[in-house]
N, C-alpha and C positions, 0 to 999 in steps of 0.2 A: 948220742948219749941217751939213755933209755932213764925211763922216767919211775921212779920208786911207787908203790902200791902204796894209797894210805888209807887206813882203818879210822870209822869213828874210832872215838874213847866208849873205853868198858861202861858199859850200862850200869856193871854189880863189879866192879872193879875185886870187892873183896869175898865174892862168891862162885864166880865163874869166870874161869881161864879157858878162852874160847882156842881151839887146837884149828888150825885153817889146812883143810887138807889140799888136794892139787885136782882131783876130781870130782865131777858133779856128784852134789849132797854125801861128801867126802870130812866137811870139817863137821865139831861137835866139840858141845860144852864141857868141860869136868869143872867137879866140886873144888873149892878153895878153903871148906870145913868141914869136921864135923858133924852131924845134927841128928838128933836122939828118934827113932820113929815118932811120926806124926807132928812133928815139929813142924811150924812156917818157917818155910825158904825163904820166898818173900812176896810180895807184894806187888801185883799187876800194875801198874800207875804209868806207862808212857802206851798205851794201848790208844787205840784207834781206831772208828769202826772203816769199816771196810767191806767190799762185796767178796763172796766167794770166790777165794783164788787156789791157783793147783795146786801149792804146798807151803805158804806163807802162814795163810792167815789160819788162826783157830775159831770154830765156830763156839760162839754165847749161848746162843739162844735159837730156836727152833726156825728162826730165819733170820738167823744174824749171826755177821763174822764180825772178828777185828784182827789189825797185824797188830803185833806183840810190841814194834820199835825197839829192842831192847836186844840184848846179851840172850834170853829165854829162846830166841828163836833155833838156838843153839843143842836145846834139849831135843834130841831124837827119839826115835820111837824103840819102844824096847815089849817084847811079851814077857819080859819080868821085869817091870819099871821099877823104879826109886823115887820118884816123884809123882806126886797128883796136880792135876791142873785143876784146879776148884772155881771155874766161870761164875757160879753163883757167889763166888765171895771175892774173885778177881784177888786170887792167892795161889801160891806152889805150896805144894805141904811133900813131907818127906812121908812116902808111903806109911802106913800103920803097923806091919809086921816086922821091919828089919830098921837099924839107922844108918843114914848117910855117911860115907865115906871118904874123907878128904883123898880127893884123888879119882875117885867114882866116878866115872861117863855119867853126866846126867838126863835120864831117859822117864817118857811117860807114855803110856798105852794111848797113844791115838785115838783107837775107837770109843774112848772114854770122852773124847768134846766132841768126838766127828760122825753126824751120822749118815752121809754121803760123801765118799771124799772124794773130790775132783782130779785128784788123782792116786791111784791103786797102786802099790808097788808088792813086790816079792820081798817079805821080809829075810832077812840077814842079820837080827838079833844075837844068835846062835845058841839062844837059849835053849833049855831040854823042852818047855812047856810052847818055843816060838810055833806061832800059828801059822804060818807059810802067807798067803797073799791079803796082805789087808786097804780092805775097801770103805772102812766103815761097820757103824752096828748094823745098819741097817742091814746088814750083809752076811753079818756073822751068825756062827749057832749059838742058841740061848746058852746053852751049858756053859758053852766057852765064855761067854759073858759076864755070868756069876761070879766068875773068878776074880773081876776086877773090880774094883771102886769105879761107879759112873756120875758124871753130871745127873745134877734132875732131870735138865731138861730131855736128856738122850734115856732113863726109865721112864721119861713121861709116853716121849716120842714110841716107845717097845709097844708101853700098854695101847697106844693109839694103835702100834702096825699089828696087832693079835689079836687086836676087836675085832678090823678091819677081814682080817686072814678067813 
């Protein structure tokens, strides 16, 4: 007799209905509402620090991770996101240009908390604006940068690697 898979309970029960796909980094979050641009999603609060890991954790601060424990770990990376991961205020915000859509894959630019990521993949967004292999800011061209809303700490980090350069 084989033994049924069991899932914690939903983190955001009423915000995100997590889709479990069948292949590695295969499942991914979607939206359970609507929500107006620049709205909060919600609220960071089962977080935990933690060391830098290949694709769990999100980094805070310019040497510091945490795992999310939660439903959010769910949000994938997109180079046209819909959410912002806001470390300094430990909040999701629904990007500023467009609003959330019940039903929406919910996605957030990576490079926006990670400025070394331990590990790089070939993006598959399939967006018109997708950037092909993302590694981090630290990696990226400025220009392409600009485009996105970043933690301070990853503009702080930029202005430190351009003195340095």
């Amino acid at each position: 007799m084989s033994q049924a898979t069991t899932y914690p309970p939903s983190s955001h029960p009423n915000l995100i209905d997590v889709r479990l796909g069948t292949g590695s980094f295969s499942s991914y979050g979607v939206s359970l509402v609507d929500l107006e641009a620049g709205a909060l999603f919600t609220k960071i609060d089962t977080a935990t620090p933690a060391p830098k890991s290949a694709y769990s954790t999100v980094q805070t601060g310019k040497d510091s991770h945490i795992e999310l424990n939660s439903d959010l770990l769910y949000c994938n990376h997109s180079c046209d996101p819909n959410l912002v991961f806001d470390m300094s205020k430990m909040e999701v915000r629904v990007i500023d240009n467009r609003p959330l859509k019940k039903g929406d894959p919910l996605t957030f630019f990576y490079p926006s908390t990670e400025w070394d990521m331990a590990q790089t993949f070939e993006c598959a967004c399939g967006s018109k604006k997708c950037l092909g292999m993302i590694s981090g800011a630290k990696h990226m061209k400025r220009d392409d940068l600009r485009r996105y809303w970043l933690n301070p700490y990853i503009e702080d980090m930029l202005q430190e690697d351009s003195v340095q350069a």
